[in-house]
N, C-alpha and C positions, 0 to 999 in steps of 0.2 A: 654788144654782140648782135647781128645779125636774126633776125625774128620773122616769119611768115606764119602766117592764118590759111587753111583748104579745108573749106565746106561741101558738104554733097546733101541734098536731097532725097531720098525715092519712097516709092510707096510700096508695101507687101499686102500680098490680099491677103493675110495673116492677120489677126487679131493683137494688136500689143501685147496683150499677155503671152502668148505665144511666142511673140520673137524674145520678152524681156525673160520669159525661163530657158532660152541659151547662152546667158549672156554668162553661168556659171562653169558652162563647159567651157573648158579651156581653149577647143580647135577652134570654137565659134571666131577667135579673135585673131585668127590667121586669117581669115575672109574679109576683114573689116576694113584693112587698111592700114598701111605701114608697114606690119608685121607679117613676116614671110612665116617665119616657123615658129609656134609656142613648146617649151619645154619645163620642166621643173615647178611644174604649176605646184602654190601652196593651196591648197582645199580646208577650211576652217572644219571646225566640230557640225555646225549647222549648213555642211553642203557650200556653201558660198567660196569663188574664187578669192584669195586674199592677195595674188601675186603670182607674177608666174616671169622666166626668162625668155626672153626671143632672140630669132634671127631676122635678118634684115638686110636684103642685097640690094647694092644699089652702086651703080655704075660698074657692073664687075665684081664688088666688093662684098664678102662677107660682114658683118654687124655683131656683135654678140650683144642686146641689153637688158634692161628688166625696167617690169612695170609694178609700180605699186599704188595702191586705193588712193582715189584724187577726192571724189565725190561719190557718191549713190542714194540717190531717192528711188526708191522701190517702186517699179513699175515705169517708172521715165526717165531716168538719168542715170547713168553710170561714167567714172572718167577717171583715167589712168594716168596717173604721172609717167610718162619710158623718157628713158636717158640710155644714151650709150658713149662710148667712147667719140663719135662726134656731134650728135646733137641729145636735144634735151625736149621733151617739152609736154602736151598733153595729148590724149586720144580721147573726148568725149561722145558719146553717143544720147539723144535725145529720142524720146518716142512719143509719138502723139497720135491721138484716135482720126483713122481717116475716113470714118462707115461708110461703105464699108474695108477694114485693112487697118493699115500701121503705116503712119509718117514714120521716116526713119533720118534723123538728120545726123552723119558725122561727122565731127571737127577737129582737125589737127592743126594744134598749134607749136610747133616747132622752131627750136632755136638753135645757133651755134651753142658747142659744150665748150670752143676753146677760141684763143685765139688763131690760132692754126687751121680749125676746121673752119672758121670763119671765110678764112680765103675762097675755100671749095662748098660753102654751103649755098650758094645760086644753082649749082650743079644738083648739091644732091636735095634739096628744094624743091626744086623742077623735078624732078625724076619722083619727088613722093608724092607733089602735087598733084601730077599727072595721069597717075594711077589710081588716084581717087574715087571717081566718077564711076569708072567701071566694078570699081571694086565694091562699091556702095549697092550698085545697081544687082550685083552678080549676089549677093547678100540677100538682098530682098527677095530675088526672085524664089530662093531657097524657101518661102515659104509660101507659096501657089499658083 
């Protein structure tokens, strides 16, 4: 199947800590990239996001998927498995001390779900890829 990697960069004049205690809210991850709308979020006993469903438009196209716990190291990493009816793949977010701020690095590693979406996954690829950058940057600037 078809597989693509989109890395972004930026810096927040926010404190790491700062950005890593939004990363339980839910809306935080409509900002981040890929994910248009979060719904259905699971919230655990200790506040923590455990899972949540989205939307995702792309090319015209509504999405419905869900993400569930890939990784998290407290305070620097957190990463989402999302699958949806055409692709598949990961949404990691990295954070690193920039003093003053927060390195912010996110990475989406997405894949075809089928052989069918295969055909149209250069399309919608490009279209997530794309929107990356800004998305990363619009993120950051959320905290100063």
């Amino acid at each position: 199947m078809p597989a693509q990697t989109f890395s972004h960069t930026a810096i927040a004049a926010g404190e790491p800590a700062d950005v890593w205690a939004t990363f339980d809210n839910p809306t935080t991850w409509e900002s981040i990239g890929g994910i248009d709308r979060v719904h259905d979020a699971r919230i655990g006993p200790t506040g923590r996001l455990e899972g949540f469903s989205f939307d995702t438009e792309v090319a015209g196209k509504k999405y419905v998927g869900t993400a569930t716990p890939d990784q998290r190291v407290e305070g620097s990493l957190i990463a989402w498995n999302v699958r949806n009816s055409e692709i598949k793949g990961t949404v990691r977010v990295q954070l690193a001390d920039a003093s003053p701020g927060a390195e912010i690095t996110v990475t989406l590693e997405v894949e075809s779900a089928s052989f069918f979406s295969g055909m149209f996954f250069p399309v919608i690829a490009s279209t997530i890829g794309s929107g990356l950058p800004e998305a990363v940057e619009e993120f950051a600037q959320r905290f100063g």
